[in-house]
C-alpha positions in Angstrom: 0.0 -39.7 25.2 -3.6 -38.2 24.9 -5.8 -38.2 21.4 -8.1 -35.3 21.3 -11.3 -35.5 19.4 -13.8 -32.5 18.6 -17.2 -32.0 17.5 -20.1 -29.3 17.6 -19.0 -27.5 14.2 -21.9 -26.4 12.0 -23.0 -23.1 10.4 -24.7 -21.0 11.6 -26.2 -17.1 11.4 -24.5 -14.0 13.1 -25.1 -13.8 16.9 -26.0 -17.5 17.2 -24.2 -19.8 20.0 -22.1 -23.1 19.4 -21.1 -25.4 21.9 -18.0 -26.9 20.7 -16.3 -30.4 22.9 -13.2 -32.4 22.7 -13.1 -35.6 24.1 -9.7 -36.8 25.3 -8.5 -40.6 25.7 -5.3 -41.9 26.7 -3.1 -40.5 29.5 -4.4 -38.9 32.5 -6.8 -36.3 31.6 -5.7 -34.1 34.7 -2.3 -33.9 34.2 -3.3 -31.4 30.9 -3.7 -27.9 30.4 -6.1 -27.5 27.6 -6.8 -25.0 25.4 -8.6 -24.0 21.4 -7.0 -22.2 18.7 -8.8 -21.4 15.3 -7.1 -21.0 11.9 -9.2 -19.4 8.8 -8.2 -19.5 5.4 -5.3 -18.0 4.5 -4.6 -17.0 8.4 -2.7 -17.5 10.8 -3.6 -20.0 14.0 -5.0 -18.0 16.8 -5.3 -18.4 20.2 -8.7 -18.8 21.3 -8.6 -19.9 24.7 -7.0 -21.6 27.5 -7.7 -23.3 30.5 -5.5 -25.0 33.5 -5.3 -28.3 34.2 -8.1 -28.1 37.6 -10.4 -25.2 35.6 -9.7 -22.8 37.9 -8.1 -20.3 35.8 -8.4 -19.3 31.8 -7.1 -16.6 29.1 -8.8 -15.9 26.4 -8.0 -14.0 22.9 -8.8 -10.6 22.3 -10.9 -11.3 19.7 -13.3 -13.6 21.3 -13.1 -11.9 25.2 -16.4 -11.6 26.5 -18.1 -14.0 24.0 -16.5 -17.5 24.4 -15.7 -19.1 27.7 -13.9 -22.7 27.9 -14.7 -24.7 30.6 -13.9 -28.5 31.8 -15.4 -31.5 32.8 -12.3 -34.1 33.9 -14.4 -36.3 35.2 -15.7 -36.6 31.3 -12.7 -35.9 29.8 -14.0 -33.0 28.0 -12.9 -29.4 27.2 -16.1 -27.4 26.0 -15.7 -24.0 23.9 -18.8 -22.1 24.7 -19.4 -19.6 21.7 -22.1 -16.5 21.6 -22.4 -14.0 19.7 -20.5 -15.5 16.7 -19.7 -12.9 14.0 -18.5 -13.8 10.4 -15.0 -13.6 11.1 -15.3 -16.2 13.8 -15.5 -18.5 10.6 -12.0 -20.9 10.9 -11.4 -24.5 11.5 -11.1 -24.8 15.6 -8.5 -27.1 17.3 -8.5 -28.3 20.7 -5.1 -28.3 22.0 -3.4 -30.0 25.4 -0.2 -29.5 27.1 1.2 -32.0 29.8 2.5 -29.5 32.5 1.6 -26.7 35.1 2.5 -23.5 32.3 -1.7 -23.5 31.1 -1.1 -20.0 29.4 2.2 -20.5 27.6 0.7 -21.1 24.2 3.7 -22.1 22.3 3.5 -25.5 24.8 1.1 -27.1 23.4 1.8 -30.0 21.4 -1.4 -32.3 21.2 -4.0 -31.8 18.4 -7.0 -33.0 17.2 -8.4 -32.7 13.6 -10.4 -29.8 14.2 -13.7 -28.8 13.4 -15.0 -26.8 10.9 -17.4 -23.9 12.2 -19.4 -21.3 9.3 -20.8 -17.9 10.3 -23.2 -16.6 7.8 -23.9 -13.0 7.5 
């Protein structure tokens, strides 16, 4: 079973980056799909972003195409969310996700969480 740990939150002004990483222990790190999701106040969770299990393939949300880009290191154990361009409504508590299997962009698979991390976009 994997524990998934996330950091990088902050605030921040419109059009300013954050890095955001998730740090995995337990299980084999390989053997996940990994993905983020982001839930604001009063919202829904969203999809944010996926990726497979070797990095070679990813989805991303409509909202955040073209801005945000995941990316993994599973030598380090790490999922990064890469995220330009951030605009108010970007504002939400982000998750880092994983799924044990081969079905990376199946959404509703995922069943590992972390705590989150809070991320502020100022106006």
């Amino acid at each position: 079973q994997v524990q998934l740990v996330e950091s990088g939150g902050g605030l921040v002004q419109t059009g300013y980056s954050l890095r955001l990483s998730c740090v995995a222990s337990g299980g084999t790190f390989g053997y996940y799909a990994m993905a983020w999701f982001r839930q604001a106040p009063g919202k829904d969770r969203e999809f944010v972003g996926a990726i497979s299990r070797g990095g070679t393939v990813r989805s991303y949300g409509d909202s955040v195409q073209n801005r945000f880009t995941i990316s993994r290191i599973n030598d380090k154990r790490t999922v990064y969310l890469q995220m330009n361009s951030l605009k108010p409504e970007d504002t939400a508590v982000y998750y880092c996700a994983a799924y044990r299997g081969s079905s990376w962009y199946d959404t509703r698979l995922y069943n590992y969480w972390g705590q989150g991390t809070q991320v502020t976009v100022s106006s």
